[in-house]
N, C-alpha and C positions, 0 to 999 in steps of 0.2 A: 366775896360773900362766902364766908366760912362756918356761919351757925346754923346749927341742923334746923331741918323744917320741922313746924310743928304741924304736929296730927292731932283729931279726934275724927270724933263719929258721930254720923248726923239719923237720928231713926236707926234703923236694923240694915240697911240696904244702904247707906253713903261712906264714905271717906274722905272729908277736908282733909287738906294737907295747904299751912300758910307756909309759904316761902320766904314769904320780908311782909313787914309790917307797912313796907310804903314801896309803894311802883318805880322798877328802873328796871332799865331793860337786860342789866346783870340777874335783876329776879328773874326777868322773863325766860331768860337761854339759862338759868338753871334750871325751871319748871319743866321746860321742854326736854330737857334732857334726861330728867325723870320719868317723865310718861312717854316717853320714846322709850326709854329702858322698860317699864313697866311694860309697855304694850308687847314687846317682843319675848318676854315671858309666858305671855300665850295660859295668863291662866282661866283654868275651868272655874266658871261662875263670874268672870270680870266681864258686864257686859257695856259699861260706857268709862272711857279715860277721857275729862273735859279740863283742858288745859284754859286759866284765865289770867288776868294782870300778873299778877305776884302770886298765885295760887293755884290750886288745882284741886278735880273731885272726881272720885271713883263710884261710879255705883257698879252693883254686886248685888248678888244671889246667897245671902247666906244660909240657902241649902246647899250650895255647893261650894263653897269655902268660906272656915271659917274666920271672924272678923278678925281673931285675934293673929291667925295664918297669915290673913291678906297683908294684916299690918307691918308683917315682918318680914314676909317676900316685899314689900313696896321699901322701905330701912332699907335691906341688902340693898337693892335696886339705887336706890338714892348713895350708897356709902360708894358703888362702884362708877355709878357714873359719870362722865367724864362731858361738860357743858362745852360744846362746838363754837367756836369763838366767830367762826364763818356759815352764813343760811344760802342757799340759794331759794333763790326767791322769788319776785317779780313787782316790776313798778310798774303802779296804773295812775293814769290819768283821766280825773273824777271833773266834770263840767260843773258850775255853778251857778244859777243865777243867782247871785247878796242881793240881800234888799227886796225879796218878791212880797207880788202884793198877797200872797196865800199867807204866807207866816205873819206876816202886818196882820192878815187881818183876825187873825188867830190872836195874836201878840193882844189888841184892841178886845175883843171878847173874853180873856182871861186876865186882862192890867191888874184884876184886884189879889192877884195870886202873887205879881211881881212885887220884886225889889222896892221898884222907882217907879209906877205907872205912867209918869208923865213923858218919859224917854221910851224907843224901841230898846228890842236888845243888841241891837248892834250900836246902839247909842250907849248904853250902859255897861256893853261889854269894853269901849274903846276908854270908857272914863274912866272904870276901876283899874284897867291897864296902862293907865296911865299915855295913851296916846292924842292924838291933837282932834282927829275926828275918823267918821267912819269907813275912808277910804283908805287912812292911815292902818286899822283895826285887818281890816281886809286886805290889806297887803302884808302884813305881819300872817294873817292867819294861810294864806296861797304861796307865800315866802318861801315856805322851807315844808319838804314831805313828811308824812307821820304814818307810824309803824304802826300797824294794827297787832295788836296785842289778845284780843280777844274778840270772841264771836257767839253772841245770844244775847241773851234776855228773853226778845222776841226773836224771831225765825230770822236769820241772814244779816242779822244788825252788827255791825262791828265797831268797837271801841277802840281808841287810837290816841297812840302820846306823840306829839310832837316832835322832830328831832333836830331840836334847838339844847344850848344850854339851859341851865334850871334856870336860871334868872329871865332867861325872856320866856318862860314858859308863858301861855297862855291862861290864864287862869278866870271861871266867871262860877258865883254858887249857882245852884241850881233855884230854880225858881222856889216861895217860899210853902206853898203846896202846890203839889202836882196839876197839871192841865189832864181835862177829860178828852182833849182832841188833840194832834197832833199832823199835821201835812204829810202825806206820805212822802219819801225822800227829802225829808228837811235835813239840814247839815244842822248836826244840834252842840252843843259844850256843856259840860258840867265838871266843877275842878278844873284839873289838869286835863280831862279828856275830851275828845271829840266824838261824834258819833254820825252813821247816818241812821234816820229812822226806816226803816223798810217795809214798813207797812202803818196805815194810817192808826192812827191810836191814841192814849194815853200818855202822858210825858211830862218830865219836869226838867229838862234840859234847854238852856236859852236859843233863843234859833237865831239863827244870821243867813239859811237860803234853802235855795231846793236845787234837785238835780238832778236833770232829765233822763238818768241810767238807772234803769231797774237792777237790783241785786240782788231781787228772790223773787224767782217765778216759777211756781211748781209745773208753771205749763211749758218751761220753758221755751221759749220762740226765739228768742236773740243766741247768733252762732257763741258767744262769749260765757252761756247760760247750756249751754247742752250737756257739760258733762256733769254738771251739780245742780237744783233749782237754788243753792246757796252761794253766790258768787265767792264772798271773802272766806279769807283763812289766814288762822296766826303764823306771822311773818311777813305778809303783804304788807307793799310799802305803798301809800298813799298819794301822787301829789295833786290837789287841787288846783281849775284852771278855772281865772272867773271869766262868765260869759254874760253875754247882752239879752235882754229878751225876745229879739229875732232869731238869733241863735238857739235860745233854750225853746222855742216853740217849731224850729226848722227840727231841732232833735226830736220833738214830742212825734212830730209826723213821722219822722224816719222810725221810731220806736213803734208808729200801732202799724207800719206796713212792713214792721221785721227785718228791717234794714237799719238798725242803727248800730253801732260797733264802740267800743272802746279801744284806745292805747295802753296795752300792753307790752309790755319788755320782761326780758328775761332779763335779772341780775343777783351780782352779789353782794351781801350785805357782810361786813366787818365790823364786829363789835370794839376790835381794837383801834381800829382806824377811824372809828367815830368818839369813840373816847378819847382818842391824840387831839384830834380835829373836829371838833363838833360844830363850826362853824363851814369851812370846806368841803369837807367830805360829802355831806349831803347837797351838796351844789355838786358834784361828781356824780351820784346819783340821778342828779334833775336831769343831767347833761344826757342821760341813755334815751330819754323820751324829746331831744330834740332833732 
């Protein structure tokens, strides 16, 4: 990925900066490696670097530097940079029950927003995929970990590409107007991405489950949540494990008596070695969480 990023300016106070026009995880490690450089510039009046898919955005004080300044210390920054072909990172392992009855019945309250009303979305997400039925769907989607790429919208939501070849990407639209309600911790999809929701809400992303691990709690109580109320961050690797609804209600308990924990591992992630291997290599990855 050799063409410079494009820039403008959003209001008096932002900086877009698009990296690629479409999401891959070469946009991603070159985004990063801009706003790592930018950050360590340390300038007066930069007070947020928010890295996203293929993008990124600065806000700024331009009483204290100005727009056209910033534009050109952030250039330099991008012409020097040099994108890390290796992340240390960490894989976690995300529990889920598919198929809950909270998104069903969500799903039944909003059908006149969908697609297809008369199918769930894991019925609709397996068709347009071209798979046989919804067990097939959900094993494609727990198959292989996905790299979180980004982190907002709302407070501790992370966005996530698959790390599958393009062709079996995962792909569903987003519903065709947005829902007013949304299950807190739904595993949701829209496009290519995945999502969790982390707090109850609004949303137009198709659901296929929920998952008994909170990922933003500003009161923090679980040992996993202490050093951030925001669990995820870009570079976390994903893998989903589906579970039964004995299991996801055994977790709900361990969760309100502050006892519930996740699998975390420390690992490293190779840009290049997913790109030789993009079927292997992330089965080498799954291997650190067994």
């Amino acid at each position: 990925m050799n063409h410079p990023i494009r820039y403008s300016f959003g209001a008096d106070e932002h900086l877009f900066a698009e990296v690629s026009e479409s999401m891959s995880l070469e946009a991603f490690f070159k985004g990063m490696a801009v706003t790592r450089a930018v950050e360590q510039l340390g300038l007066d009046g930069v007070l947020d670097v928010c890295l996203a898919n293929a993008s990124f955005q600065i806000r700024f004080d331009p009483d204290c530097i100005a727009p056209d300044t910033l534009l050109q210390a952030v250039q330099n920054a991008e012409a020097v940079a040099i994108a890390e072909r290796t992340l240390h990172t960490r894989i976690i392992e995300i529990p889920v029950l598919y198929n809950d009855p909270w998104t069903q019945e969500t799903r039944m309250r909003f059908g006149d927003r969908h697609q297809d009303p008369s199918v769930t979305d894991l019925q609709y997400a397996a068709r347009i995929n071209g798979l046989a039925d919804v067990d097939a769907f959900i094993a494609a989607h727990s198959g292989a970990p996905w790299f979180v790429s980004m982190v907002g919208f709302v407070a501790g939501l992370p966005f996530m590409f698959q790390m599958v070849e393009r062709e079996r990407q995962l792909q569903v639209p987003k519903y065709l107007r947005p829902r007013t309600d949304t299950p807190k911790l739904t595993i949701g999809h829209g496009g290519c991405f995945g999502c969790i929701y982390s707090v109850r809400g609004a949303g137009g992303y198709q659901m296929f489950g929920v998952t008994p691990a909170p990922i933003y709690d500003p009161e923090q109580k679980l040992a996993y949540l202490k050093d951030h109320m925001v669990f995820f961050r870009p570079g976390d690797i994903v893998q989903f494990k589906p579970i039964d609804r004995e299991t996801y209600d055994q977790a709900l308990a361990e969760v309100a008596a502050g006892r519930f924990d996740l699998r975390i591992r420390p690992t490293e992630f190779s840009l290049d070695k997913f790109m030789v291997d993009p079927v292997g290599y992330p089965r080498s990855l799954q291997e650190v969480l067994a």
